[in-house]
VOSEZA-949259 format. One record per residue (C-alpha): residue in one letter; x, y, z. Coordinates in Angstrom, 2 decimals. Layout:
+---+---------+---------+---------+
! r !      px !      py !      pz !
+---+---------+---------+---------+
! a !       X !       Y !       Z !
...
+---+---------+---------+---------+
END
This chain:
+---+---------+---------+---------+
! r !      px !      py !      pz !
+---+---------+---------+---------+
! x !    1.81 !   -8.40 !    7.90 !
! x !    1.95 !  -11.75 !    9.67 !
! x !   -0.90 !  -12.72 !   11.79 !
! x !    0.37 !  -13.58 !   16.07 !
! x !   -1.38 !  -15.74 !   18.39 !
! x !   -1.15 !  -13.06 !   20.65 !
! x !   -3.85 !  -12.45 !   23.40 !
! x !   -5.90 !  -10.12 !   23.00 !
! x !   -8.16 !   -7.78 !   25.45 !
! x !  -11.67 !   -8.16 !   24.73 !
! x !  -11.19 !  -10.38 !   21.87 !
! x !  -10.13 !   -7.63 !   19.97 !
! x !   -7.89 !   -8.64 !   16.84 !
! x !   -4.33 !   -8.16 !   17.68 !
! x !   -1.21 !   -9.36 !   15.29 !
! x !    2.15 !   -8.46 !   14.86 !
! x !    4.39 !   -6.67 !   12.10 !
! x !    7.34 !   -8.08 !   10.59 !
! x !   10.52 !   -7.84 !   12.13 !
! x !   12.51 !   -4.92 !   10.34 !
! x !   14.65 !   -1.54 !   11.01 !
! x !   11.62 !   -0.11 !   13.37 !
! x !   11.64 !   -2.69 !   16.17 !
! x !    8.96 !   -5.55 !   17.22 !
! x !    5.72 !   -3.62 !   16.53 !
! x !    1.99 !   -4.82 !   18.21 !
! x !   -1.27 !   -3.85 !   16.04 !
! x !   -4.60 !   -3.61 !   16.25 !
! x !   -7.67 !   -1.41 !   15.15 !
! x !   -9.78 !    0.99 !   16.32 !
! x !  -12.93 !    3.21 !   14.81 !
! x !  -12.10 !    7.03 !   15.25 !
! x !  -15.46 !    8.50 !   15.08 !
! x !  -16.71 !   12.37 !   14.02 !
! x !  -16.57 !   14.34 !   17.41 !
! x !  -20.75 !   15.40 !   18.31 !
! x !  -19.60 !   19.01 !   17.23 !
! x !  -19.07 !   18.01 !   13.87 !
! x !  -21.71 !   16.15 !   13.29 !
! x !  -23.85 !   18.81 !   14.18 !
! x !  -23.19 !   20.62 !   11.20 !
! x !  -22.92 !   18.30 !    8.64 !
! x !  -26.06 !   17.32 !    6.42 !
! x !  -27.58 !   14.12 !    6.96 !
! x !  -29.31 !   12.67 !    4.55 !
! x !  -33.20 !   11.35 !    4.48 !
! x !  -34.71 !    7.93 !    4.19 !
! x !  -35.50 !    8.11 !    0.77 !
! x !  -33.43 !    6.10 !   -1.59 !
! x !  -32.43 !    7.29 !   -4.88 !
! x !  -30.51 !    5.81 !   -7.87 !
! x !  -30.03 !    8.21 !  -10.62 !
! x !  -28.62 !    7.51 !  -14.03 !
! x !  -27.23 !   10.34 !  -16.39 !
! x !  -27.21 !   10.77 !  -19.98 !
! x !  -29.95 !    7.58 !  -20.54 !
! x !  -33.48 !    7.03 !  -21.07 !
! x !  -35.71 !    5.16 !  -19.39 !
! x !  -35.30 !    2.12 !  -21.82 !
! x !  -31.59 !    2.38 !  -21.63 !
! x !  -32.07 !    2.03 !  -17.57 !
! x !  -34.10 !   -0.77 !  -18.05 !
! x !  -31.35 !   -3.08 !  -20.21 !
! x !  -28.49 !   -1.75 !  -17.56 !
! x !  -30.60 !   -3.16 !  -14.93 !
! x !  -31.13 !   -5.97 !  -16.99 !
! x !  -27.55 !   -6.62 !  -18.28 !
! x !  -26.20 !   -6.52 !  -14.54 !
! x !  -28.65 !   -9.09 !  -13.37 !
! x !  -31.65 !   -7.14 !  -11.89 !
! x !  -34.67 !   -9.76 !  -12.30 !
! x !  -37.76 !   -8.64 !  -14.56 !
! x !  -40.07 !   -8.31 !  -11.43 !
! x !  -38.09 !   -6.29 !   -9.37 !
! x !  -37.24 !   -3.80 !  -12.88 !
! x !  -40.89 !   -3.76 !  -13.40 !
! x !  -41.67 !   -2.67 !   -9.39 !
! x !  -38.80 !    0.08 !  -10.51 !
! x !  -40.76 !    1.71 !  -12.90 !
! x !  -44.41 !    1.49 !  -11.23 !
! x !  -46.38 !    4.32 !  -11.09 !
! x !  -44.50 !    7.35 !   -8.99 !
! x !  -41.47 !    5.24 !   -8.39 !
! x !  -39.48 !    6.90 !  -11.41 !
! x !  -38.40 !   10.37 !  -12.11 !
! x !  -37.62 !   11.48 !  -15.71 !
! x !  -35.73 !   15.35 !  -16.41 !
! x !  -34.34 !   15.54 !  -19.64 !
! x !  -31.66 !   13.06 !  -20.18 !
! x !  -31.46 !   12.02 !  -16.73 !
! x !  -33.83 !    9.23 !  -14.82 !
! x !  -34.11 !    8.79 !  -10.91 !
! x !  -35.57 !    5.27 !   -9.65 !
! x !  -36.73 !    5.21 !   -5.83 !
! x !  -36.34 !    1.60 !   -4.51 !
! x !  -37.94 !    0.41 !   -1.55 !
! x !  -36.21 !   -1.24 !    0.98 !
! x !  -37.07 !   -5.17 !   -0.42 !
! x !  -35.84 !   -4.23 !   -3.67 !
! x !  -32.62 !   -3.76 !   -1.99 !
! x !  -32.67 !   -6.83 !   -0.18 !
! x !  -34.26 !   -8.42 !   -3.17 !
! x !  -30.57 !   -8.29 !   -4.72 !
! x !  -28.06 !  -10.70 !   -4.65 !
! x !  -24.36 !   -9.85 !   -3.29 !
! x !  -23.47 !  -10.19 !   -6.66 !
! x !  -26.01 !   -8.30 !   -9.10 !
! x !  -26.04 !   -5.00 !   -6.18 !
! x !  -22.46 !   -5.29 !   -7.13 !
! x !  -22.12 !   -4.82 !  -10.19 !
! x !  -25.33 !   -1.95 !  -10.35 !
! x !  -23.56 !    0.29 !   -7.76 !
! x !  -20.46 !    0.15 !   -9.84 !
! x !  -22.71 !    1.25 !  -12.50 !
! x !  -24.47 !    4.01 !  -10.19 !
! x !  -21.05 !    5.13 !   -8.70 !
! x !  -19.94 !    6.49 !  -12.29 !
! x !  -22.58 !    9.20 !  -11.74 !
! x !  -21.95 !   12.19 !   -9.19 !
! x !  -25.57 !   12.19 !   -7.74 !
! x !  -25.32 !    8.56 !   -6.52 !
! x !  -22.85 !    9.79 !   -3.98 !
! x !  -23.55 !    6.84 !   -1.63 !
! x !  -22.30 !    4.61 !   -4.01 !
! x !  -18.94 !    6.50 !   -5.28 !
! x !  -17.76 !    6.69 !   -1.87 !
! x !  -19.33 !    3.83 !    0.14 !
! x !  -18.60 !    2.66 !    3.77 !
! x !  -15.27 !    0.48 !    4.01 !
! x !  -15.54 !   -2.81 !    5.86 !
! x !  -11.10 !   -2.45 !    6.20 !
! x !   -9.78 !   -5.84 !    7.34 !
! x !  -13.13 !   -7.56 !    5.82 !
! x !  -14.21 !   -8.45 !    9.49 !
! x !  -17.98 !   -7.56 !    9.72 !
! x !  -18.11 !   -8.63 !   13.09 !
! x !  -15.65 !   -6.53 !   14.26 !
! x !  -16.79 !   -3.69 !   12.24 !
! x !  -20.32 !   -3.80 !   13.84 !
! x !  -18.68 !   -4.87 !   17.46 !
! x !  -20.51 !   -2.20 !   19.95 !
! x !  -21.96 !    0.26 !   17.27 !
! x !  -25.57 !    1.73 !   18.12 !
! x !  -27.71 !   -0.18 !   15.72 !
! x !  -30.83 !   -2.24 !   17.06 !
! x !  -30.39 !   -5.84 !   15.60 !
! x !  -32.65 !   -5.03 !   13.01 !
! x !  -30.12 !   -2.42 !   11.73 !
! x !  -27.40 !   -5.15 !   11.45 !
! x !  -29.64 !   -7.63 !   10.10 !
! x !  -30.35 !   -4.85 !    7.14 !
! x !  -26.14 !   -3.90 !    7.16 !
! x !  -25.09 !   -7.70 !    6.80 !
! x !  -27.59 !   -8.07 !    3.86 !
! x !  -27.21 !   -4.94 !    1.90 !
! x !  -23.15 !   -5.50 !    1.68 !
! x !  -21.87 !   -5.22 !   -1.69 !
! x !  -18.02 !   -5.68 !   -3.10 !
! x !  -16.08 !   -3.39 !   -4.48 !
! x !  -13.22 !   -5.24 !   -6.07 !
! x !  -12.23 !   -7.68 !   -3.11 !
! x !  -13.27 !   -4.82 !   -0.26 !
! x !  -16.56 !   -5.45 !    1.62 !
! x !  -18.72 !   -2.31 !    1.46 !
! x !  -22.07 !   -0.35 !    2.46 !
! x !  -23.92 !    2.16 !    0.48 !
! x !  -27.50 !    2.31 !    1.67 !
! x !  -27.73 !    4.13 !    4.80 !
! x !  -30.59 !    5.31 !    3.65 !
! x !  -32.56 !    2.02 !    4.19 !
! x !  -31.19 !    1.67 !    7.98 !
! x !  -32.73 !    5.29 !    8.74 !
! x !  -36.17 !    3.57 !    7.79 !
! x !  -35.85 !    1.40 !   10.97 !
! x !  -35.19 !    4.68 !   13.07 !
! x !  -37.43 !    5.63 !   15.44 !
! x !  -36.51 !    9.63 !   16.57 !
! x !  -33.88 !   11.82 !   16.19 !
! x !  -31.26 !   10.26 !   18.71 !
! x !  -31.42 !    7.21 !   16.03 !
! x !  -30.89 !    8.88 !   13.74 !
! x !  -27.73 !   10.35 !   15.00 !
! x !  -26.96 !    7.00 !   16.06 !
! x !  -26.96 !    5.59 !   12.54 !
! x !  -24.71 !    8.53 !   10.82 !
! x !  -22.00 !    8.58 !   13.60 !
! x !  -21.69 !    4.40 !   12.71 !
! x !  -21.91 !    4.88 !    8.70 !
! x !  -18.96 !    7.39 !    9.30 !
! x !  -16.88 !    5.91 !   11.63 !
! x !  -13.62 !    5.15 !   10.26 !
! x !  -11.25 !    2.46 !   10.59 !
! x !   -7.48 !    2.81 !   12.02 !
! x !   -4.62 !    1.23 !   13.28 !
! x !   -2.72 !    1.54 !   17.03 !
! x !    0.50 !    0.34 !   16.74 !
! x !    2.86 !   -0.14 !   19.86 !
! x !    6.64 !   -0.64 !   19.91 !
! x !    7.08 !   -3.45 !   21.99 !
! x !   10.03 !   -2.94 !   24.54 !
! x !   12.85 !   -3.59 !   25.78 !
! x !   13.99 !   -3.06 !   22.12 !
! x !   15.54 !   -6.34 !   20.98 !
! x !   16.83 !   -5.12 !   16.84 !
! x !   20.45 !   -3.33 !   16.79 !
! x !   19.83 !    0.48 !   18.72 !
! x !   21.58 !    2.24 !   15.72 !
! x !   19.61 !    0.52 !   13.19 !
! x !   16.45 !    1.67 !   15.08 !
! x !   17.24 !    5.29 !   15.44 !
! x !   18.57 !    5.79 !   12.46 !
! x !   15.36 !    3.73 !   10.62 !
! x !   12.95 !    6.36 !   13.23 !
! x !   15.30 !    9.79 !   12.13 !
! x !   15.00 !    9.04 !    8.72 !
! x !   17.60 !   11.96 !    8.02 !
! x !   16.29 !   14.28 !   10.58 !
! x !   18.94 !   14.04 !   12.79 !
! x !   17.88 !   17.46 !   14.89 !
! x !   14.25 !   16.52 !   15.11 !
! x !   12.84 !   16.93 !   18.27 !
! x !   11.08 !   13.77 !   18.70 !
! x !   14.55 !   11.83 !   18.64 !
! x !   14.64 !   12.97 !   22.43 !
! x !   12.13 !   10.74 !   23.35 !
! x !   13.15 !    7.97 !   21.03 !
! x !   16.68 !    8.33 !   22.42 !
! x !   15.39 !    7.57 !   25.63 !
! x !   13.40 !    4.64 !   24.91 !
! x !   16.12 !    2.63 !   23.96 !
! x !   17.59 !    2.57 !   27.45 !
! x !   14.42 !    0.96 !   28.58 !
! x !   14.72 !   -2.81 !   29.56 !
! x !   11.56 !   -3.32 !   31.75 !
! x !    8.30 !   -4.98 !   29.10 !
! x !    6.19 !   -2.77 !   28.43 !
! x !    4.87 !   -1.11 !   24.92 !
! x !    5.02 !    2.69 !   23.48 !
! x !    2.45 !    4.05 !   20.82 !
! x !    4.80 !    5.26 !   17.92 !
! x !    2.79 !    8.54 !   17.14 !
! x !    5.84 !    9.35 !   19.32 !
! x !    7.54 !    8.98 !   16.78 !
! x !    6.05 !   11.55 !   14.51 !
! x !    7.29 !   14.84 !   13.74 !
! x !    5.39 !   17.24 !   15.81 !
! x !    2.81 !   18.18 !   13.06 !
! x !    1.85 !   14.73 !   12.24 !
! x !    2.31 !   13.05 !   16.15 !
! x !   -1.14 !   16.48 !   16.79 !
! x !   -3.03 !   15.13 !   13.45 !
! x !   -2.87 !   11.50 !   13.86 !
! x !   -6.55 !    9.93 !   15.02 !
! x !   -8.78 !   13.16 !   14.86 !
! x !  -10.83 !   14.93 !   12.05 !
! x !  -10.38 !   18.18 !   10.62 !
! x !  -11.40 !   21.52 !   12.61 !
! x !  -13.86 !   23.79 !   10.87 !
! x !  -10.89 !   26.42 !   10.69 !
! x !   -8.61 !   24.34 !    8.80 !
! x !  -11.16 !   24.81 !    5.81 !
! x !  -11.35 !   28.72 !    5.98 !
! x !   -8.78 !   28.28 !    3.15 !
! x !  -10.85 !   27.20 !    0.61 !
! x !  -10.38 !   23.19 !    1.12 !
! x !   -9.54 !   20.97 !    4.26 !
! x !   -6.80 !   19.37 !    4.24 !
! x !   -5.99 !   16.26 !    1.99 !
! x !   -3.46 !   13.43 !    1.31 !
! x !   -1.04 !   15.66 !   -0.73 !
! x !   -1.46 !   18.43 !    2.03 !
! x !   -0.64 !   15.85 !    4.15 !
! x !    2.31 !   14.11 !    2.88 !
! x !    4.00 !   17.39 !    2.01 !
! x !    3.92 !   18.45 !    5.11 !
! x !    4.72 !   15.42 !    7.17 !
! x !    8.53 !   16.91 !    8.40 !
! x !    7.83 !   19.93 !    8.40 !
! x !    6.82 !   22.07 !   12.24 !
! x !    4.52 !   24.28 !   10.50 !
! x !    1.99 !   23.03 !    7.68 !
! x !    3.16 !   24.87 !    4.17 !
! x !   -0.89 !   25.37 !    3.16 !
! x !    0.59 !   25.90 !   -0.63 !
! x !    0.40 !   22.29 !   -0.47 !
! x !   -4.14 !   22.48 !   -0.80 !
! x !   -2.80 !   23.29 !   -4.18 !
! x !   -2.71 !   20.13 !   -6.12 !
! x !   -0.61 !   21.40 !   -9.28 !
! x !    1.93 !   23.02 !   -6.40 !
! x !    2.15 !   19.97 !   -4.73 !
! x !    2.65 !   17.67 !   -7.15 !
! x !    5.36 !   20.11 !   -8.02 !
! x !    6.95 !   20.21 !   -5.26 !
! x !    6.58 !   16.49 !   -4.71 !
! x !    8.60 !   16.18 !   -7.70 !
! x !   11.40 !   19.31 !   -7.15 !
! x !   12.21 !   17.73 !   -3.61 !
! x !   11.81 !   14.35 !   -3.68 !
! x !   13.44 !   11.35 !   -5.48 !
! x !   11.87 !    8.29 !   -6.57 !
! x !   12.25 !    4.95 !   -4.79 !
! x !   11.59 !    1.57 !   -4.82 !
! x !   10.75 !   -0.77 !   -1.69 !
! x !   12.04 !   -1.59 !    0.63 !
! x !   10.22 !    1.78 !    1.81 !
! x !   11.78 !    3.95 !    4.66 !
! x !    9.97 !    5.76 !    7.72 !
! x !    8.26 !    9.46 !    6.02 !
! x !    8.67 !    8.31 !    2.30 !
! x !    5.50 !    9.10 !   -0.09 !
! x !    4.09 !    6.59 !   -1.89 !
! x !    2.17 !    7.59 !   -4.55 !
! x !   -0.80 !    5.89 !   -6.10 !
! x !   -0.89 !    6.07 !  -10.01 !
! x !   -2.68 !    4.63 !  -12.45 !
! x !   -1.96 !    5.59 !  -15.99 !
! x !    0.25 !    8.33 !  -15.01 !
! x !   -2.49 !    9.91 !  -12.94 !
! x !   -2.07 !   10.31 !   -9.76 !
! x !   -5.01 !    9.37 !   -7.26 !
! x !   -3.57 !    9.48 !   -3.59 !
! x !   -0.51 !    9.81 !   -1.79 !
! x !    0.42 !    8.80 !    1.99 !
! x !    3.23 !    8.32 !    4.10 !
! x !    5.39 !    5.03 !    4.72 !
! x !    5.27 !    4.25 !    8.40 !
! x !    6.50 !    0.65 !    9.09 !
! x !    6.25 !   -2.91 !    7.72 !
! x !    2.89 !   -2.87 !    5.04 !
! x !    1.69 !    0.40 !    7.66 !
! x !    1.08 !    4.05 !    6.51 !
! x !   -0.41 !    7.54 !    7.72 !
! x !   -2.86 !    8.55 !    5.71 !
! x !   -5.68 !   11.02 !    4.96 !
! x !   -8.24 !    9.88 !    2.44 !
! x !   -9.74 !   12.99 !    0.55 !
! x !  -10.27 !   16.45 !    1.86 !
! x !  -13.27 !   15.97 !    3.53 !
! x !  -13.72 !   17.32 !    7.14 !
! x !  -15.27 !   13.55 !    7.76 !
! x !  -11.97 !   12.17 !    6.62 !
! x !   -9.71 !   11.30 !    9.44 !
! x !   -5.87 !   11.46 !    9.74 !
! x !   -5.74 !    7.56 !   10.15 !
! x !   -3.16 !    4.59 !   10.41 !
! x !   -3.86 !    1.54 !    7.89 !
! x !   -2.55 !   -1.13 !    5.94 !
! x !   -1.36 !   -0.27 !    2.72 !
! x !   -3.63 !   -2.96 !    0.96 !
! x !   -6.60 !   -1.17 !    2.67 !
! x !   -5.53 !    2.05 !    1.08 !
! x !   -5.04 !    0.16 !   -2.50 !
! x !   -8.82 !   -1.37 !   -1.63 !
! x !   -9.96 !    2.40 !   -2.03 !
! x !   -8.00 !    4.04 !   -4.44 !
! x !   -7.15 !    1.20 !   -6.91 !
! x !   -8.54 !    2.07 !  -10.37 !
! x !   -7.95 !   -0.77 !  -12.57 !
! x !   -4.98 !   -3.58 !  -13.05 !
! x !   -2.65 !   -0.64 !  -14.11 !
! x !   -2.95 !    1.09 !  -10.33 !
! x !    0.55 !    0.79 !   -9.07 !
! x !    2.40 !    2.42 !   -6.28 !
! x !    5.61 !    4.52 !   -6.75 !
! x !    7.61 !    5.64 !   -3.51 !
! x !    9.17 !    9.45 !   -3.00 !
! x !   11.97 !   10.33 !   -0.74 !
! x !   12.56 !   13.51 !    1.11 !
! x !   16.23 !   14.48 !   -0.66 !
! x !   18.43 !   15.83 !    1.73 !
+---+---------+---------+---------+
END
């Protein structure tokens, strides 16, 4: 995607696609945050901090924490009186909030890789994304005191090349009451989208465009609209969830109902690839082994240059982790996990790779809808 000197309202980033197939195309990002009645339900966690380690000892803790940098001092604060739990083969170390800060970028690194291997350390498997690596942006306007992005800046870690956050834990100790507290989980899981306009009148060749946005669907419904936008000639911009098949065009920016989970499972990336053509959601598709099935019964396998509604799929040693839907240019619809916290969302492809790549072997192979 090739950054445009574009203007921008309120400073917000703004840049522009490549030309291609689906017209001049404006970007920039927004946060799409839980709605209040989800939140209300969902567990928040306390101010405690906790890293457990499975299958160790306490001596084996010690030379991880060693080996990955952790200085002797802060180790030895680690296992002071009533700061470690031992049950059976498993240890639990409670870190106040200056051991945290006590770390360098680089050694809390390479320990929450460490701690993310183990389910209880849930913080750390599935961190807060800092997409687009702009941590001003990212804390632009959020409900944290100053003291609560102080903490955020210095308790960033990487994962890979991707900027991320684990300890919300340590900004609850800086909370003073409930409405704080709510303040602090709506930010930690706010998550980061795209808006992307077509920019009009439409200056790339009309058939190319329709036939790029019908993608084979030549009776779809939405082509009314995109029909008509064609004709336009005054300036002016259009969001393409237009362009969506009806399903996708009522998913795109919102989280998961509590109904849509009385079937076992919300809703995830396979659910919601699947399904992106069709009127009415096939819920076969919560089924992984069906989908995957289906994925390969129906579709065929592509390379790039992608097209508008193909799948790409993210393996890594013939495993597959996610899958998501080509949009336009480097952009794709996407649904990261079946958690009701997970948003249907617009990003970059790169910022999908940032979560799901595994190792140097993570590629991406494209599907296509046969017709």
């Amino acid at each position: 995607m090739l950054l445009s000197p574009l203007a921008s309202v309120a400073k917000e980033p703004v840049w522009t696609a490549k030309p291609g197939p689906w017209g001049q195309l404006e970007v920039r990002a927004v946060y799409l945050e839980p709605p209040d009645s989800l939140l209300a339900v969902i567990a928040k966690p306390n101010s405690v901090t906790r890293w457990s380690f499975e299958q160790t000892t306490e001596q084996g803790v010690r030379e991880l924490l060693t080996k990955v940098g952790v200085s002797a001092p802060i180790v030895g604060r680690l296992f002071a009186s009533g700061r470690t739990l031992v049950s059976g083969n498993s240890v639990s170390l409670y870190p106040q909030v200056e051991d945290l800060t006590a770390l360098s970028t680089e050694v809390r690194s390479a320990l929450y890789v460490e701690l993310a291997k183990y389910p209880a350390n849930e913080y750390q498997r599935d961190p807060v994304y800092i997409l687009g690596g702009d941590v001003d942006d990212w804390l632009a306007e959020v409900p944290l005191s100053p003291a609560q992005q102080q903490l955020f800046r210095s308790l960033l870690w990487k994962r890979g090349d991707t900027l991320v956050f684990s300890d919300m834990q340590a900004l609850l100790t800086l909370c003073h009451g409930p409405e704080e507290v709510s303040n602090v989980f709506r930010t930690m899981t706010r998550v980061r989208s795209l808006i992307v306009e077509l920019q009009l009148p439409l200056k790339s060749d009309r058939k190319e465009f329709l036939d790029y946005w019908s993608a084979g669907q030549t009776d779809a419904p939405h082509l009314t609209f995109i029909n008509a936008i064609t004709q336009r000639r005054a300036t002016q911009t259009v969001d393409i969830t237009h362009f969506l098949p009806s399903l996708m065009r009522q998913r795109a920016y919102t989280f998961p109902e509590m109904e849509l989970g009385l079937k076992g499972r919300f809703p995830d990336c396979h659910w919601t690839s699947l399904n992106f053509f069709n009127i009415t959601p096939k819920e076969f598709f919560l089924d992984t082994r069906l989908a995957a099935e289906q994925l390969l019964a129906n579709y065929t396998t592509v390379e790039a240059p992608y097209r508008f509604g193909d799948v790409l799929c993210f393996l890594d040693n013939g495993q597959g982790l996610h899958t998501c839907v080509f949009i336009a240019d480097d952009i794709v619809l996407t649904k990261n996990g079946d958690s009701i916290l997970a948003p249907w969302a617009m990003m970059q492809i790169k910022d999908v790779e940032s979560v799901y790549r595994r190792s140097a072997s993570t590629r991406i192979q494209g599907y296509r809808l046969k017709k």
